[in-house]
C-alpha positions in Angstrom: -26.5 12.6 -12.3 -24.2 9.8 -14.5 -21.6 12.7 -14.7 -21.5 13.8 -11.3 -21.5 9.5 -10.3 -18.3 9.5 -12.3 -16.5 12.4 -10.9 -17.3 11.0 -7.9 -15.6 7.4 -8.3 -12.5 8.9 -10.2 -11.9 11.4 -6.8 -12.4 8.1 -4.6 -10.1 6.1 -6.7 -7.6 7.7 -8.2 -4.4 8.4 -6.6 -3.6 11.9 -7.4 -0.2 12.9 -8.2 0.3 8.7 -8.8 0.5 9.8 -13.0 4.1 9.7 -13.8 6.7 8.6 -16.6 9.0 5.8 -15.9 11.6 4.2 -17.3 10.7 0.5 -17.1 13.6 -2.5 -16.4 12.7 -6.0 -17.7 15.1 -8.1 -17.8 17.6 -6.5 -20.6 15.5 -4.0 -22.2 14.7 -0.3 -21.1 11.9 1.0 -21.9 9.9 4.1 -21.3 6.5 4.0 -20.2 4.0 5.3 -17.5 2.9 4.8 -14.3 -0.7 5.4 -12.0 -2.4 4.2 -9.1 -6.0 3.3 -8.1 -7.1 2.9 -4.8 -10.5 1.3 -5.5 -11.9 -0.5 -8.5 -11.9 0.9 -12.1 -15.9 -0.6 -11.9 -18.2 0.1 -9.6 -18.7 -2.4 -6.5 -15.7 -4.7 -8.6 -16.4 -7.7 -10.0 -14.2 -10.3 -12.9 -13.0 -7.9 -15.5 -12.5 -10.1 -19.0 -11.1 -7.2 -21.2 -9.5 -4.1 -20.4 -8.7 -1.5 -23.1 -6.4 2.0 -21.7 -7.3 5.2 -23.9 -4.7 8.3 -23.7 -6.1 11.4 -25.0 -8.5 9.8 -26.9 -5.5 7.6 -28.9 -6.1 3.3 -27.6 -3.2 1.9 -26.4 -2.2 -1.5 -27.3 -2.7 -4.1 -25.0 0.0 -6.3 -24.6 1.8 -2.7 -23.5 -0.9 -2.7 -20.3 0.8 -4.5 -17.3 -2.1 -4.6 -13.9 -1.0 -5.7 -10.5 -3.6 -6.1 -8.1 -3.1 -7.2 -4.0 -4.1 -10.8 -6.0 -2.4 -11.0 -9.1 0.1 -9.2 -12.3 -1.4 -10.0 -15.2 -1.1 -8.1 -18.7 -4.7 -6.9 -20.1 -3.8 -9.1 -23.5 -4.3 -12.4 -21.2 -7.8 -11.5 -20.2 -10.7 -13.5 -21.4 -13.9 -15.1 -19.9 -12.4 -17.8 -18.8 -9.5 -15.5 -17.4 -10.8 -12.3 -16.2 -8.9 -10.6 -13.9 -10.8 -10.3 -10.4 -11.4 -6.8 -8.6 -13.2 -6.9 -4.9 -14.9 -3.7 -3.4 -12.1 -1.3 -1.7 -9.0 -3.3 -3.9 -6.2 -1.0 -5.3 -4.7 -1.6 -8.5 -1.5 0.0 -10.4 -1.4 0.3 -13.9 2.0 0.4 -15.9 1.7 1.5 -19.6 4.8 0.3 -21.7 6.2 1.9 -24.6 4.7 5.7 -24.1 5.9 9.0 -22.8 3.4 11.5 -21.8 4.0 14.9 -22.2 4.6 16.2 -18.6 3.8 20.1 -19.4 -0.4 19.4 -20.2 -2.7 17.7 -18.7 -3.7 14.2 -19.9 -7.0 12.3 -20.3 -6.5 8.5 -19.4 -9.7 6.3 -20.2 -10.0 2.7 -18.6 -12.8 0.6 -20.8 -13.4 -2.4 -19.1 -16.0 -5.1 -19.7 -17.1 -7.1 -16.6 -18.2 -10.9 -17.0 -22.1 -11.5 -17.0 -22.8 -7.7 -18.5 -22.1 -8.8 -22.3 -20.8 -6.1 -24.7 -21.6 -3.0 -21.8 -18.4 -1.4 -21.6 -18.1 0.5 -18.2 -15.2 3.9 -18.9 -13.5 5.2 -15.8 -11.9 8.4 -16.7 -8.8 10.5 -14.7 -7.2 13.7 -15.8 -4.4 15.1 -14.5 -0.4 16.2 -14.9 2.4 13.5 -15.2 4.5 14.2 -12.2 7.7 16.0 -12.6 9.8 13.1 -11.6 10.3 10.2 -13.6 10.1 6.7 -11.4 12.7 3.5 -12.6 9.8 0.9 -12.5 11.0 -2.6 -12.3 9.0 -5.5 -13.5 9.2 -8.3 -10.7 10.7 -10.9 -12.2 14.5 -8.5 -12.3 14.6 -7.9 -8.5 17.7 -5.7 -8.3 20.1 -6.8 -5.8 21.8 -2.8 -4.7 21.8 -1.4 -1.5 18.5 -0.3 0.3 19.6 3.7 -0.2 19.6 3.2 -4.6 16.2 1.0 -4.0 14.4 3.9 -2.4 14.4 5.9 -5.5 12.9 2.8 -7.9 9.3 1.5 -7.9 9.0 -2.5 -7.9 5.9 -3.6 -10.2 4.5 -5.9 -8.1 1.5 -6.8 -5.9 3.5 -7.2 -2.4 0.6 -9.2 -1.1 3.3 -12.2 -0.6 3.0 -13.6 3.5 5.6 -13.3 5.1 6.7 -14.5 8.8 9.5 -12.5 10.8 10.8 -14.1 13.7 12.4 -14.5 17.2 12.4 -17.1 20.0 9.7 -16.1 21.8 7.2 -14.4 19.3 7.0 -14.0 15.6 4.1 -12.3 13.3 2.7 -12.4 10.0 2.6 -9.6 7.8 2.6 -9.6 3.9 5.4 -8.4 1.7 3.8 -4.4 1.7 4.5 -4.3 5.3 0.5 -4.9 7.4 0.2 -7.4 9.7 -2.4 -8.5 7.7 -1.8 -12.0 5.4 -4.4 -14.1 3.1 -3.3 -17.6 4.2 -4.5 -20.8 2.7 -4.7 -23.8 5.4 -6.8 -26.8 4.4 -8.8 -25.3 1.9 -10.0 -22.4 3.4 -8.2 -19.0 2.5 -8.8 -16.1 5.7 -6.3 -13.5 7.1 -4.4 -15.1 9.3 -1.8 -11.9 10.2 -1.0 -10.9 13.6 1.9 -11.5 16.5 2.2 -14.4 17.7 3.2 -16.0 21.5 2.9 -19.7 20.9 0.1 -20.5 21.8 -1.6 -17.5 21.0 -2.2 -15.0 18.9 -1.7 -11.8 21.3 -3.2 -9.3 18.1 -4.6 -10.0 15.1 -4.6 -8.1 12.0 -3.0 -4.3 12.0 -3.4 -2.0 9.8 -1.4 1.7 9.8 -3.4 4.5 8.1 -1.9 8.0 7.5 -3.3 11.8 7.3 -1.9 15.3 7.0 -3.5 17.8 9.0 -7.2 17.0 8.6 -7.3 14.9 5.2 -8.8 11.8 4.4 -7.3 8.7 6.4 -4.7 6.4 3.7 -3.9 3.2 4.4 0.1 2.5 4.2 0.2 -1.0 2.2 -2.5 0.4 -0.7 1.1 3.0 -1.4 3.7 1.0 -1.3 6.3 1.0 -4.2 9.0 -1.1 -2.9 9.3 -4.2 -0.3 12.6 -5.8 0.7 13.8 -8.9 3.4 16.7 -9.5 4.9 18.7 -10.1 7.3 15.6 -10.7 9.8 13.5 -7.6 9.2 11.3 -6.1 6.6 11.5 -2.4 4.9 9.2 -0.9 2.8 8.5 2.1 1.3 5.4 4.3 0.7 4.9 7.3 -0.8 1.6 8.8 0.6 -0.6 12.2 0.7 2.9 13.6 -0.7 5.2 12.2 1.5 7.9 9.4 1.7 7.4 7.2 4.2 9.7 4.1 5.1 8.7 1.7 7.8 11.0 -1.4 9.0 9.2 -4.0 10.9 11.2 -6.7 13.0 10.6 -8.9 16.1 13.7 -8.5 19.0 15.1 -12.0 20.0 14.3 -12.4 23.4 11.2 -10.5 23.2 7.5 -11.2 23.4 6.6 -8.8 20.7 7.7 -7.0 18.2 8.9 -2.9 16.6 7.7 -1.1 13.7 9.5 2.1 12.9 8.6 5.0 10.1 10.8 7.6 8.8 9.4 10.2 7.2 11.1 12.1 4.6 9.7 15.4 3.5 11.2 15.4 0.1 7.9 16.0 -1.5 6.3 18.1 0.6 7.0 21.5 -0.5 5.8 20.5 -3.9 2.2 19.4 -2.4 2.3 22.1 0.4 3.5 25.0 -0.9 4.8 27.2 2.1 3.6 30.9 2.4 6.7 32.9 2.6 5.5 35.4 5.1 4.3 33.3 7.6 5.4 29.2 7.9 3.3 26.6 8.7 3.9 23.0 10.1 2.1 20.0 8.7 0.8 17.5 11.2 1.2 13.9 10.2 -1.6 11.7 12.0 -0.8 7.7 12.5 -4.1 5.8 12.5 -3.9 1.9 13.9 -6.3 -0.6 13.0 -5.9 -2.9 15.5 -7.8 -6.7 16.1 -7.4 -6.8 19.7 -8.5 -10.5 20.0 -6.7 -12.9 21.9 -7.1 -16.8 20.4 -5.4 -19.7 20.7 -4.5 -20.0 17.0 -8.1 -21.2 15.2 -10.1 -21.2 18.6 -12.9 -19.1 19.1 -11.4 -15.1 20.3 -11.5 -14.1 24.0 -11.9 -10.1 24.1 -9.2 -8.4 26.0 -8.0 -5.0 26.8 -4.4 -2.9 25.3 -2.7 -0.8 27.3 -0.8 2.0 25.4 1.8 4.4 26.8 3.7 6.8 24.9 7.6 7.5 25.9 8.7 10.7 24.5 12.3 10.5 24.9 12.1 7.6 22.3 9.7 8.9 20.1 7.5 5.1 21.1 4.2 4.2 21.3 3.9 1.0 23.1 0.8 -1.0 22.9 0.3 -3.6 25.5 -2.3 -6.6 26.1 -1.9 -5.9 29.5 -0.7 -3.2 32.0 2.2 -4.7 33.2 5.3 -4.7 31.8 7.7 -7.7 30.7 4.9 -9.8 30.7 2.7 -8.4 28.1 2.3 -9.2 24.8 3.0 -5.8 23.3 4.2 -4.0 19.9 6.4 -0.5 19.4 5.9 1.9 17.1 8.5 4.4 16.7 8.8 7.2 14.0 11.4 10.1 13.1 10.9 13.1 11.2 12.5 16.2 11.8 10.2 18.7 9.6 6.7 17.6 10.7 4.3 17.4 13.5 3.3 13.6 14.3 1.1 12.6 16.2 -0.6 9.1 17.0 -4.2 7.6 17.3 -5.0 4.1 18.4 -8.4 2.6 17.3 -8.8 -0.8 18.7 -11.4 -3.0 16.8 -12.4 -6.1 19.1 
């Protein structure tokens, strides 16, 4: 029954395919290294972790060479202690960079997690993955040496960071507040008490609350967009990020028009991946459909006032390849958001789920 409990977290929390060698930029000095993804907690439920030790095929890696980033926090596993664990809720993603190794990307590897969780005293709790290292090798970039090139030679690099920075985008009529991995969803901190505080904004009210874009291929299990992303950049009034996800690249810009009471989010999906994780029959070709999943709090509120329940209006114009979400049915006067995507080698199609 333990067995089958651990197969069973390691399939809900590990990212497969997210196993990959890196060459990793701090600063100066380039290193090798390697690179993997979690999508829930190495421990069960979560909880403060106060030591966290990385095996590779049995052989203990050391562990100043263990960098974590969490949606909370980058901190290296030689830094944690009881009186500096490093905290994991229930359904938090982690990525876990491994400096100064190169796995061997023709075998499958075993990579162990030991971690010991604060209050259980010497019980050390394994998590345990095994799989390839991805054929391509990812330029991971340790936050504090943003690179300053174009957005075309960033799409190829990873960022090591936790892109759970707010962020507020802007125009003269609206603006929202999204975090740095591109969700309308922000932790915010006002007067002591820390809540998520995303959403668009018409002064004086919030018109939606938190958003949240999930993503599935044909039938598959529903991922969320920010837990992916692997590299966030601002400018010049608008957000882009990108995702890799279920095998696929995925780069969405978010920005809020001028004059406009709302604001556009746009993915472009790139299919570089895909014949790798879909392998295509050669007699007889298939078409993968791409399923967009929103999240959506539908509340209206006058900033911290108690939520008034309201209705959205969505309409779906073909020739632009835009959903529209409204608050209301009539247009120019409703608070309302875009989404608009482009991909020439998929099927894609769109699901709303409003959560009032």
């Amino acid at each position: 029954m333990t067995r089958t409990l651990d197969k069973t977290h390691t399939v809900l929390s590990y990212v497969e395919g997210s196993l990959k060698n890196a060459i990793v930029m701090n600063e100066d000095v380039k290193e090798n290294g390697f690179i993997f993804s979690l999508i829930n907690p190495p421990v069960p439920l979560g909880g403060n972790i106060v030591s966290l030790d990385i095996y590779v095929d049995e052989l203990p890696m050391s562990k100043k060479s263990i960098q974590i980033a969490t949606s909370d926090t980058i901190v290296n596993a030689s830094a944690l202690s009881e009186t500096r664990p490093i905290q994991f809720k229930p359904f938090q993603s982690a990525r876990f960079l491994v400096i100064g190794v190169e796995l061997d990307n023709q075998k499958k590897h075993k990579i162990t997690i030991m971690s010991k969780l604060e209050g259980f005293e010497q019980i050390i709790i394994p998590f345990t993955l095994v799989d390839y290292t991805s054929n391509r090798k990812e330029k991971v970039i340790i936050s504090s040496n943003l690179p300053e090139e174009s957005d075309s030679q960033v799409y190829g690099e990873t960022m090591f960071m936790n892109f759970a920075s707010p962020l507020v985008l802007s125009g003269r009529k609206a603006y929202i507040v999204c975090s740095s991995n591109g969700a309308l969803s922000a932790n915010w901190t006002w007067m002591g008490v820390r809540y998520d505080n995303g959403g668009l904004y018409v002064p004086p009210a919030r018109a939606f609350g938190r958003i949240i874009v999930e993503i599935s291929v044909d039938e598959g299990v529903r991922k969320r967009l920010p837990n992916f992303v692997i590299s966030s950049r601002h400018e010049n009034g608008s957000l882009c990020t990108h995702h890799e996800v279920a095998g696929i690249r995925v780069k969405r810009t978010l920005f809020v028009p001028i004059e406009s009471k709302g604001f556009v989010q746009i993915l472009n999906f790139d299919p570089e991946k895909i014949n790798e994780l879909f392998p295509l029959n050669t007699k007889k070709q298939t078409t993968k459909k791409i399923r967009v999943h929103f999240l959506i709090d539908g509340n209206i509120t006058s900033y911290g006032l108690a939520a008034i329940s309201q209705s959205n209006f969505s309409k779906y114009y073909k020739s632009e390849n835009c959903l529209q979400i409204r608050t209301i049915a009539k247009k120019g006067v409703a608070h309302y958001f875009d989404y608009r995507y482009f991909s020439k080698e998929f099927e894609t199609l769109q699901d709303t789920n409003r959560f009032f």
